[in-house]
C-alpha positions, 0 to 999 in steps of 0.5 A, a space after each residue: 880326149 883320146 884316153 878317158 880317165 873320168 866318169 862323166 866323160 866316159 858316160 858322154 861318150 857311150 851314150 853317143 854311142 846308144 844309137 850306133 848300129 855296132 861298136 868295135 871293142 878291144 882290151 889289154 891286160 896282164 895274166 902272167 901272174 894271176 888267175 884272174 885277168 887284170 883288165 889294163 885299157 878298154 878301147 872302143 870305136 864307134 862310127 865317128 870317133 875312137 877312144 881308150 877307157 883307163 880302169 885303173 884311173 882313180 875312181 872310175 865307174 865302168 858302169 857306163 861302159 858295161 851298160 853299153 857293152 849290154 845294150 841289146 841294140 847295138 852289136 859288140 865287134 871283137 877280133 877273137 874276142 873270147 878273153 875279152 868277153 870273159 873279163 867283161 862276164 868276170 867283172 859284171 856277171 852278163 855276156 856282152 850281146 850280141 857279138 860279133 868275131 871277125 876273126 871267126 867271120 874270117 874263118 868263114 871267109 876262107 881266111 885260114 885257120 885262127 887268122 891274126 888280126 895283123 894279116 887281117 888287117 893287111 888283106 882286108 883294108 891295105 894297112 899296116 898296124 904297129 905292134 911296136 908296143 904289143 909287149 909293152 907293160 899295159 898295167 904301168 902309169 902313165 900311159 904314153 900317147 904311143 901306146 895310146 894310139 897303139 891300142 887304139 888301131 886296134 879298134 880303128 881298123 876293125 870298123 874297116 874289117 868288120 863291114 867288109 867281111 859282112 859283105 863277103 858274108 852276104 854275098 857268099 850266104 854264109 852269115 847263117 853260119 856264124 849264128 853257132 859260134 856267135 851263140 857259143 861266144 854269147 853263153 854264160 857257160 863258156 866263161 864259167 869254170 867248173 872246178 869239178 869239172 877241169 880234171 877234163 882238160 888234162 890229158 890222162 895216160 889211162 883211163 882207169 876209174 879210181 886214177 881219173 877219181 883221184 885226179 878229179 879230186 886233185 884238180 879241183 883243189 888246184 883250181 880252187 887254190 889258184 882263185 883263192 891265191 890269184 895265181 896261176 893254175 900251172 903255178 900252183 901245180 903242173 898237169 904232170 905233178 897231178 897225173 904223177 900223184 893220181 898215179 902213185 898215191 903218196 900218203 905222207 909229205 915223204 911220199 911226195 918228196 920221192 917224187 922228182 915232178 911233184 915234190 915242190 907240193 910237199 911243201 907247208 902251203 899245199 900238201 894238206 891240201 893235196 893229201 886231203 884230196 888223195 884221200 878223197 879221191 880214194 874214198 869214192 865208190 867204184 859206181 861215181 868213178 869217172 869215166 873218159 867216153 871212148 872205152 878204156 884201150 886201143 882196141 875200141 879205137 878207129 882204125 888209124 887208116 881211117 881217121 887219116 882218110 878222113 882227116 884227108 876229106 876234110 882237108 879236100 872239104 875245106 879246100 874246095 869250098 874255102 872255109 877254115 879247116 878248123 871250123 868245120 870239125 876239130 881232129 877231135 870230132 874226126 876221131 868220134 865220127 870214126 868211132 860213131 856214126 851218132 857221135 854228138 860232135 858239131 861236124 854232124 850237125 847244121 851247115 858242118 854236117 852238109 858240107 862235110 858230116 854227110 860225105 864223111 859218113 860215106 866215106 866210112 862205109 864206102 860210099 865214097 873214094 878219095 883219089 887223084 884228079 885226072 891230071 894229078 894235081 889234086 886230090 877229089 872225092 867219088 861216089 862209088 
């Protein structure tokens, strides 16, 4: 039975699976309209044998899944596996553990940045998958045995990609390096959001206190009204319709209607809500106003030309030693290398800060020189 729909049969088949040394898992869900995701199909393969778990079959019990997914002694393969793992920590409160991305893996490998499990797939073990159903309904009922097998070559293949990047892995001794991104995937923290923490996530055009303190504000209520509704966050309000706020202070539901970006707030369902928030926001003392690290203007920026050189060494970096770009330091961890000498970024800690923190460091205060090579074909790093 290729789709499992029944709680005996599915507790047969995860307690075959107590013993293996790892098992592949994939998902399909629907997120367009809620918040929460709605977990459709859970595929599953094991050394010998493959199968799709139905949750939305009548009386299910996914304990036996779950129990699996916590077994400590068989490891759990994703292919970027982050939403996954969120459903799983969402519906049973504990990260699947240990765990394992070959998508991350890949990047490790010299695969490129973000590597699609398509082109994975491709290069690693010569198939080819169907994506004929990758935008298929996965919630409607029945399933089709098309998209039963569909979903399935998810899980099938990644055995093959799995146990070949190992062996890439033990062969380059890179697999120590995966430990901090597997450690990342593994945490609690990396699942749980913290409405009074989200206002991080919008891109604020000033970093004036009192402006960040009311968009604290507004962003949780945000938050906090897409959980209660199921819905969508940038349903419920887009990042620019609280920035507009946060920057224009309406105090009345006309105040909010003169606005072209936030006036669909004005309406019954949320402009208490938001209103309230304003006033919060406006009430917190100036000494637990938020702060952005980094200063408040331009001119506690690093210079552009120096942000690019190092933008350029690690591109070099990454090049010569065939890692992704992206894993080894984000455009984020540049700027705060550019700016700091002690920032707390992970390209200036463990293997990150060996092959690129250390020369980046030196590099800025000229210890290193970037240039053409001798033929001019491309681009090596000097000591000076």
């Amino acid at each position: 039975m290729t789709l499992i729909t029944d709680t005996s049969v599915l507790a047969d088949f995860c307690k075959s699976l107590k013993s293996a040394a790892f098992i592949t898992v994939d998902t399909e869900f629907m997120r367009e309209t809620t918040y929460w995701a709605k977990l459709c199909l859970v595929q599953v393969g094991g050394p010998n044998d493959a199968r799709c778990i139905d949750p939305l079959a009548p009386d299910l019990d996914l304990s036996p899944l779950y129990d699996l997914l916590a077994n400590p002694d068989v490891l759990k393969v994703f292919h970027a596996g982050r939403q996954d793992l969120e459903i799983f920590y969402t519906a049973t409160g504990a990260v699947p553990t240990p765990v394992f991305d070959t998508q991350i893996a890949a990047m490790v490998c010299g695969f490129g940045d973000q590597v699609g499990y398509e082109t994975l797939v491709s290069k690693l073990t010569g198939g080819r998958l169907d994506k004929s159903q990758r935008f298929t309904d996965w919630a409607r009922r029945p399933l089709t045995d098309r998209q039963v097998e569909y979903a399935l070559g998810d899980v099938t293949h990644l055995r093959t990609v799995y146990t070949k990047l190992v062996k890439k892995l033990e062969q380059t001794g890179r697999k120590s390096w995966l430990d901090e991104e597997d450690a990342v995937l593994a945490s609690p923290g990396t699942y749980k959001v913290d409405p009074r923490e989200i206002w991080r996530r919008i891109r604020a055009r000033t970093r004036a206190p009192r402006l960040l303190a009311v968009l604290r504000e507004l962003a949780e209520w945000r938050e906090l009204t897409a959980q209660s509704l199921d819905m969508p966050r940038q349903r419920v309000a887009k990042d620019d319709a609280l920035l507009e706020l946060a920057a224009s202070l309406p105090k009345t539901v006309d105040d909010i209607k003169r606005s072209r970006i936030a006036k669909p707030l004005a309406s019954g369902k949320y402009v208490d809500g938001v209103l309230e928030a304003i006033v919060k926001g406006l009430a917190v003392p100036d000494s637990e106003c938020p702060h952005l690290e980094g200063g408040a203007g331009r001119d506690d920026q690093a210079p552009k030309a120096l942000i690019e050189l190092l933008k350029l060494l690690l591109k070099t970096k990454a090049e010569t030693h065939d890692v992704a770009q992206k894993l080894i330091a984000s455009s984020d961890d540049v700027e705060a290398i550019a700016q700091s000498d002690s920032a707390d970024v992970p390209a200036l800690h463990g293997w990150r800060r060996e092959l690129f923190g250390n020369d980046a460091l030196k590099l800025k205060h000229g210890g290193l020189a970037i240039g053409l090579s001798a033929d001019g074909k491309s681009v090596e790093v000097f000591e000076r």
